[in-house]
N, C-alpha and C positions, 0 to 999 in steps of 0.2 A: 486557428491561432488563439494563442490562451489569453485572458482579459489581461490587461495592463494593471498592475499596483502599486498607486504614488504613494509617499509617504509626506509630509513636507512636517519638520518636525525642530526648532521649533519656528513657528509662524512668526514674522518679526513685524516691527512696527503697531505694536499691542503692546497694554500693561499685563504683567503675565506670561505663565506659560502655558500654548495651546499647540496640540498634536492634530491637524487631520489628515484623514487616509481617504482615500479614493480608491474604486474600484475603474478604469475604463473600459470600452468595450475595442471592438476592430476599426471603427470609424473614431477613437476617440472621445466617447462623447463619454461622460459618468453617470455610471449607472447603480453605483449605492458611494455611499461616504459614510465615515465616524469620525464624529469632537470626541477628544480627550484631554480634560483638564489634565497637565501633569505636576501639578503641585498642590498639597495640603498646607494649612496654618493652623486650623484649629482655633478662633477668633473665640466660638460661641464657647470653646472647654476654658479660654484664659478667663472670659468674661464672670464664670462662675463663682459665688460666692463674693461677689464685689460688692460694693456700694453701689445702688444704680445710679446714684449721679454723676457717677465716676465714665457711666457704660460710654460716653460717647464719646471720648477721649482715645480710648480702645478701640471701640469700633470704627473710627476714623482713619485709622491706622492701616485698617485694611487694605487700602489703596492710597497710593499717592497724585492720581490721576482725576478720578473722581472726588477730590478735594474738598472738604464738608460739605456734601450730603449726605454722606454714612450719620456725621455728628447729627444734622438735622433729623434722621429719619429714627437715630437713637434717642431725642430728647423728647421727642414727640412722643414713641415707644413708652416710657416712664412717665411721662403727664399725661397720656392717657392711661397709665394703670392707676397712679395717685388721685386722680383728676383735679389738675393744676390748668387753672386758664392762665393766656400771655397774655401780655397787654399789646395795646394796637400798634404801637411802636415796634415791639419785639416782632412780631408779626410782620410790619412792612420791611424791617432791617433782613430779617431770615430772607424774605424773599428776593430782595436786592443783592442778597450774596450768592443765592444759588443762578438770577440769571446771569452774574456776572460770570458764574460758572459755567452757564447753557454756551455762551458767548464766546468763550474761551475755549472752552473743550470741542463745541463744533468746527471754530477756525482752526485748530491743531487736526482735529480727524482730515477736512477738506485735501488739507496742505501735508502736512506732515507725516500724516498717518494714510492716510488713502489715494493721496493726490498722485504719489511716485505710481501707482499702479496702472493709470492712464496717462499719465508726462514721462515722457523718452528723456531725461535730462542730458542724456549723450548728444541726442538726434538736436538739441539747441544750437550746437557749437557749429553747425550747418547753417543756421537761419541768417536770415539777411536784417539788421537791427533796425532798419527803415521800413520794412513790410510788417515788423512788429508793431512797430511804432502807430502803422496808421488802423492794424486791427486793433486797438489797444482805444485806441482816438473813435473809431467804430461802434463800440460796443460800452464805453460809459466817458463818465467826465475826469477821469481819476488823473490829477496831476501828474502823477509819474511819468511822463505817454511818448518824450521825445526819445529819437533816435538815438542822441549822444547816453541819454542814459541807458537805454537795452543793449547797444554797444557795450558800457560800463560793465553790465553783468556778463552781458557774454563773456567778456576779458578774463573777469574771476572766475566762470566757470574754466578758462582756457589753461587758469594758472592752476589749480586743482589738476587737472589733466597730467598738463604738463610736467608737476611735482610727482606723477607716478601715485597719489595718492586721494582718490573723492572723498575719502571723509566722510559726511554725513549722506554722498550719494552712493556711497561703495555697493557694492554687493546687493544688485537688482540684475532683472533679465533684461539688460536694456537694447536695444534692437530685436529683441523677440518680433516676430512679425502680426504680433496680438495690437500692440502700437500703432495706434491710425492717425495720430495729428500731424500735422504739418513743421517742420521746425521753427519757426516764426512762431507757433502758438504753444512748442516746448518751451520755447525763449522765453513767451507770455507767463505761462505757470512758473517755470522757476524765476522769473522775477519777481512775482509773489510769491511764492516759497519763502524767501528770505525777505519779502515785506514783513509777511505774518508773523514770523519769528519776533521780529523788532516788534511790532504790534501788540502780541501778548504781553510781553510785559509790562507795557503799560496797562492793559485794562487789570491784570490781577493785582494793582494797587489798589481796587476798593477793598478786597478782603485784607490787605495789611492796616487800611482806616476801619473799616468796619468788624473787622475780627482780630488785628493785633499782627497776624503772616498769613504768610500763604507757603506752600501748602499746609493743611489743616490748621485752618483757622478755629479759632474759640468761640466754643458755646455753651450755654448754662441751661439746667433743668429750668423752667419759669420764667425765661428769656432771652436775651441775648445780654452779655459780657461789657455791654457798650456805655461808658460814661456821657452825659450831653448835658451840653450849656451852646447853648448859639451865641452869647455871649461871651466865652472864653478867647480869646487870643490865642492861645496853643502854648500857652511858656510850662503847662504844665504835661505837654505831650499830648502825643493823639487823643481825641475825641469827638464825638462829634460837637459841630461846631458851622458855622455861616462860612466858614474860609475851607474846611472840609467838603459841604455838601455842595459847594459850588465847582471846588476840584472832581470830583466827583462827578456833577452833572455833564461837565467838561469831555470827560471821556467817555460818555454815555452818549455826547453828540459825535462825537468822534470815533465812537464804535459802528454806531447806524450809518455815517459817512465811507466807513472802509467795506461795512455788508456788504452795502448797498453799490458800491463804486468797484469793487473791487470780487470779493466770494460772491453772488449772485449772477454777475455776466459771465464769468470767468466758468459757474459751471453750466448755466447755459450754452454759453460756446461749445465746451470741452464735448457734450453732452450731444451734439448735429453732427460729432465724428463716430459715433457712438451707437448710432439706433438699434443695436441689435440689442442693446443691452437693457431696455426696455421691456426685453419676450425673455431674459436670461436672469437667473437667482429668485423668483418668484418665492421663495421659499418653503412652507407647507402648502402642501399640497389642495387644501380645502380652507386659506388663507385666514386664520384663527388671528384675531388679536387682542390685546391685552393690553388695556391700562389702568392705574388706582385713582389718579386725578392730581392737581398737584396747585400751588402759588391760590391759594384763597386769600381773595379778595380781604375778606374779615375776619377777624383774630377769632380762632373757635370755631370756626365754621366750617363746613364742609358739605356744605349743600350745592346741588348744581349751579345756583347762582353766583356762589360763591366761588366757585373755583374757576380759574383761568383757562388748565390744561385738563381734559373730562375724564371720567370715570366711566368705564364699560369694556365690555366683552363683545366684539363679532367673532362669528360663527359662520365657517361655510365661505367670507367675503362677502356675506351678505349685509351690503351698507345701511340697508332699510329695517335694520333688526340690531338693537343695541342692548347689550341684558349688562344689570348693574351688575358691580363685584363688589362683595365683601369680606373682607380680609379677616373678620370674627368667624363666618362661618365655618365650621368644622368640615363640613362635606365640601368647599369648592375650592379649595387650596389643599393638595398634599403633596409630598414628596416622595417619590421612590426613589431605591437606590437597589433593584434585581441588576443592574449593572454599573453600580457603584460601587467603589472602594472606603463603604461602611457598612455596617452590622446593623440589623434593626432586630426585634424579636421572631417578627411576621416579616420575610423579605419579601415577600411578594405582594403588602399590602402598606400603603402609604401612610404618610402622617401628617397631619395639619401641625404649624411649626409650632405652635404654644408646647404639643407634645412633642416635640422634634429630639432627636438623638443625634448628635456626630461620634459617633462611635468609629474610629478608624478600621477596618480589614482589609490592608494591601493583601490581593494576590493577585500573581500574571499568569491568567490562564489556570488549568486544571493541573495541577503537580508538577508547575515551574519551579524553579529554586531562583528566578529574577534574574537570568543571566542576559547579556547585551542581544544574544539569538535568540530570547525569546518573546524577545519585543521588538522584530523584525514588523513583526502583522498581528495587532491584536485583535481578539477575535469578538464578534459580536457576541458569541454562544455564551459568553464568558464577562466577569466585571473588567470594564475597560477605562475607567473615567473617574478623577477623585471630585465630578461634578453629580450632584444630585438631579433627578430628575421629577422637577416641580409641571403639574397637571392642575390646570383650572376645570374643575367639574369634567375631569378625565380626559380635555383636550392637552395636547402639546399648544403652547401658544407661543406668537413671536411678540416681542415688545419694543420699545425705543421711540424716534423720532416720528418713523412715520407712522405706525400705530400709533399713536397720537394725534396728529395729522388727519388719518382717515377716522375714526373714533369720530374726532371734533367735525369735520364733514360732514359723518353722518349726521350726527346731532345738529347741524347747521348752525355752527357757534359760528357768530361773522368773522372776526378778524381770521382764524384757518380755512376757511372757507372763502375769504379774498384772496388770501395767501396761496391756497391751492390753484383755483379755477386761474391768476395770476400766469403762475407757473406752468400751467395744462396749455395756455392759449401761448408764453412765450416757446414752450418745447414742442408744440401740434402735436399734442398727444393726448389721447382720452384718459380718463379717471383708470379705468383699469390699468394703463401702462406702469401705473406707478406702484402695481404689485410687481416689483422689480427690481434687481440689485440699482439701476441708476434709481428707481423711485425711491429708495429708501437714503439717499444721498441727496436729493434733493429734497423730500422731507427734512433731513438733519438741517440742511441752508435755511430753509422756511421758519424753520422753529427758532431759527439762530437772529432773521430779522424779526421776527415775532419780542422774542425776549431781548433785542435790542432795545428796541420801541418800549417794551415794559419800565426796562431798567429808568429809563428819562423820567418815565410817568412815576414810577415810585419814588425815584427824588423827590420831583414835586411834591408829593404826597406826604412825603417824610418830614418836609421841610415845612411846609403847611399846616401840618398839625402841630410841629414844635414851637411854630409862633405860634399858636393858637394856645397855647401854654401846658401843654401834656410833655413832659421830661423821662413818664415812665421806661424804663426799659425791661423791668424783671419784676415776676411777682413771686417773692419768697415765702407767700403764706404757709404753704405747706414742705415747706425745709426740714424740719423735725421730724426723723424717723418717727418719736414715740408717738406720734398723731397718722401713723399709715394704718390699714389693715393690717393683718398678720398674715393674710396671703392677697394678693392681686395680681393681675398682667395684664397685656395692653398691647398695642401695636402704633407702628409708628409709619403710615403711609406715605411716599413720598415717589414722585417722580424724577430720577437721578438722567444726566441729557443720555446715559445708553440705555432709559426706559425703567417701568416699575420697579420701584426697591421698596421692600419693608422690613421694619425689623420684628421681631415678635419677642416683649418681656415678661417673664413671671416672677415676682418677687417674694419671696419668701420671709419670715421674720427678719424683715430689715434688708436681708441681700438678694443678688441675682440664683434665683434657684435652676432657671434655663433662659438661654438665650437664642435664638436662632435668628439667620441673617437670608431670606432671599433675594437674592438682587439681579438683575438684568441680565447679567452673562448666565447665571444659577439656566431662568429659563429659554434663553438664545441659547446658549452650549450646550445642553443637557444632552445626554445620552437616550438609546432607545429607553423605554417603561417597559413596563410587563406585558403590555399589548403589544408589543412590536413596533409603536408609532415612534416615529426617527424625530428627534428637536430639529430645532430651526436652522440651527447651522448645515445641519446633517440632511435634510431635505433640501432646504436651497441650491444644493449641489446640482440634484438631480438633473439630467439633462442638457448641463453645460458640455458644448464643445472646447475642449482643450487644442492649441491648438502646435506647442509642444509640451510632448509628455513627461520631458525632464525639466521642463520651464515652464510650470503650471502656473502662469499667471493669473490664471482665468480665476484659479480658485482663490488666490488672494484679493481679488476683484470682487466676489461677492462675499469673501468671510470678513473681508475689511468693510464690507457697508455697513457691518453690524456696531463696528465700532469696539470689538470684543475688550473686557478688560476678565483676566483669569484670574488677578490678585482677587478681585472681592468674590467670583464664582466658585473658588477651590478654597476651599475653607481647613527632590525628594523622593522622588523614587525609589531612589537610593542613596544611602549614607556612605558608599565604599567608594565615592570621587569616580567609577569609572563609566565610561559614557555610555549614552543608554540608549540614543536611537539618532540615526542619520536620515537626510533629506535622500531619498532613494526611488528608482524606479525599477520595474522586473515585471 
């Protein structure tokens, strides 16, 4: 019997558009996979010849999902080629925005984006709203927890039904027999479902105080945008302010309240229906990971002390061995693109991003003319992906949450290392389990109460210093083009919640002379290299049982751990409107 060929194309509940294909065998199980980013932007060719202070406005833009940290990872980028210090203010505000971002972006992946993948939301309308009620009462203090009210949702799941139309549950595998919970604990999840919903929007009011909107909020080269008087009343509009930072601290208790009460048990629970999924998405195969470091403590610094979330490389899984990363160096950062849809001079030999080229060259396959049949199966032999594929010192590495996580671990930084061994003792499950599509979701939770707890403390901190009479927020010493170099570049490291982002600037008399962006999806999506080593998407596959093959949920279950965003990875297909590839099996 010939292998099975899934296509699922495109992947939903992601920013982006992402293609992957499967290979299955006669048991079902997969036994090779390919990412294919199917969309280009071309950020780093718009960015050319700009202003750099302008880059981060642009670069922001990239995604609507990751919400300033492109800006962040851009400003940094230019004040390190300028060399512009912020002041300690600007510094704590940056970091109070991106956890407000860790916060938010993890409860959306939990729920919205990942959560449908283990929640039957069908299989709800079955539960009994009194057995909900008393696991609900079991498992934390969360007010929500009586009968009458899981009643209440079940009803509005029953009127959805009943109108012939789910809305925002539409179009999932639902009764697929992949689905192990109970309907009382479907009930559970989609009643947060639509907690969290209501929940986000509140906590993304710090960055409409602290940035002006959301999404993309405002940032300036030499600090943050932000006017303050603790003193002011507000009549002359936001800023910070006593009546601000206390609104503020507000929802910071109030975020740690809903972690904690709410995403924490919920995937613990989810998580004892589940245990296969522990040995399942493991993803490279010799467990590589990758992080830049991120939330420094002290304005300018970037020493281990300083930093919150760490900086290093394992190799191998090997926790007891952490090798720093530096994003200057030329030899441990490059990109190839032997199966990418651009041009290099040398395709077979990478580039560290300061020299980076996006040079676009769509072609499908070997003397295709792009027709809908020829993108039935794209083939490895051939460029398949408008993702580059970024190699740290020639590894494929995976990055995000839980490389982060285990990173910090290893290093035995306390607060992730309580946070972990926490989570090992509530799931009985060893340290290695969590090289695993569930480990890497439970990581994302960990980092999410992690930078709850931050957000509180940098209030404080914020506020602290402003009575203490420091007002600064930006330091415009070096504003003045005529006062740059006539050439510089710089990089801007930063940890975005789907893992390492940087950007890399080179300025030229006055303007952007190249810019290059790699960012988290860049090395999770990336396509084979010229060694043949599969990215992390593409490896994690390996060895998952499917359990139908025209209902591959299995595969949405580990490529959703990642948290994939393609907007900021693929930096279209076709211009003739006609369609280019279907969710297919054969």
């Amino acid at each position: 019997m010939a292998n099975k060929k899934v296509v699922v194309d495109p992947v939903t509940r992601i920013e982006g558009h992402l293609r992957m294909q499967a290979v299955l065998d006669d048991n079902n199980v997969i036994v090779d996979a390919m990412s294919t980013g199917t969309m280009w932007r071309g950020l780093e060719v718009i960015l050319k010849g700009r202003d750099p202070r302008d880059a981060w406005a642009f670069a922001e833009r990239v995604c609507g999902v990751c919400t300033g940290v492109h800006a962040l990872s851009a400003v940094r980028a230019v004040e390190d080629a300028l060399g512009i210090q912020i002041p300690k203010n600007a510094n704590i505000i940056r970091n109070m925005m991106n956890a407000t971002l860790y916060c938010q972006d993890h409860l959306t992946h939990f729920y919205q984006l990942g959560g449908l993948d283990w929640i039957d939301i069908v299989s709800a309308l079955n539960a009994d709203p009194k057995k909900t009620s008393e696991i609900q009462q079991t498992i934390s203090d969360h007010a929500l927890s009586s009968p009458a009210y899981f009643k209440e949702i079940q009803d509005r799941l029953k009127r959805f039904v009943e109108s012939g139309q789910l809305g925002i549950f539409a179009n999932a595998y639902w009764g697929n027999p992949a689905y192990k919970l109970p309907p009382e604990v479907n009930l559970l999840g989609t009643a947060h479902y639509l907690e969290s919903l209501d929940f986000q929007r509140e906590i993304v009011k710090i960055h409409t105080i602290l940035g002006g909107k959301n999404p993309h909020p405002n940032y300036l080269v030499g600090g943050v945008p932000c006017p303050i008087n603790m003193n002011d009343t507000g009549a002359q509009g936001i800023m910070i302010n006593e009546v601000w930072m206390n609104y503020i601290r507000d929802i910071a208790k109030d975020t740690i309240k809903f972690l904690n009460e709410v995403y924490y048990p919920d995937l613990i629970a989810i998580a004892q229906f589940y245990p296969e999924w522990w040995k399942i998405g493991g993803g490279l195969a010799n467990q590589n990971l990758l992080c830049y470091g991120d939330f420094p403590r002290y304005a300018n610094d970037r020493s281990e002390k300083s930093l919150l979330m760490p900086n290093g490389a394992i190799i191998d899984g090997k926790l007891n061995e952490v090798h720093p990363v530096d994003l200057k160096d030329p030899k441990q950062i490059k990109e190839f693109v032997d199966h990418s849809w651009y041009k290099y001079p040398k395709p077979d030999e990478g580039l560290h991003p300061w020299a980076g080229i996006t040079e676009p060259n769509f072609v499908l396959g070997e003397g295709t003319e792009g027709t809908k049949t020829d993108i039935k199966w794209l083939s490895t032999q051939s460029r398949y992906s408008w993702i580059k594929a970024p190699r740290w010192n020639g590894h494929p590495m995976e990055t995000g949450p839980l490389p982060r996580m285990l990173v910090a671990y290893a290093k035995k930084m306390p607060i992730q290392t309580e946070l972990v061994n926490k989570a090992l003792k509530d799931a009985n499950v060893p340290v290695e389990a969590l090289f695993s599509t569930l480990g890497r979701i439970v990581g994302r939770c960990l980092e999410a109460l992690m930078m709850a707890d931050e957000l509180l403390r940098l209030t404080d901190e914020l506020t602290a210093n402003i009575k203490a009479g420091d007002e600064v927020a930006a330091n415009m010493d070096k504003w003045d083009p005529s006062t740059w170099p006539t050439e510089c570049r710089g990089v801007g490291p930063t940890e975005a919640p789907r893992g390492a982002l940087g950007h890399w600037c080179v300025i030229k008399d006055g303007v952007i002379d190249n810019w290059q962006a790699v960012v988290p999806s860049t090395w999770n999506a990336s396509p084979r290299s010229t060694d043949g080593k599969l990215g992390a998407y593409e490896a994690s596959l390996l060895g998952t049982p499917v359990a139908v093959a025209d209902q591959p949920l299995e595969i949405l279950r580990t490529i959703h751990s990642f948290d994939p965003c393609l907007a900021c990875a693929t930096h279209v297909m076709s211009t003739s409107g006609k369609e280019l590839a279907e969710v297919q099996v054969r």
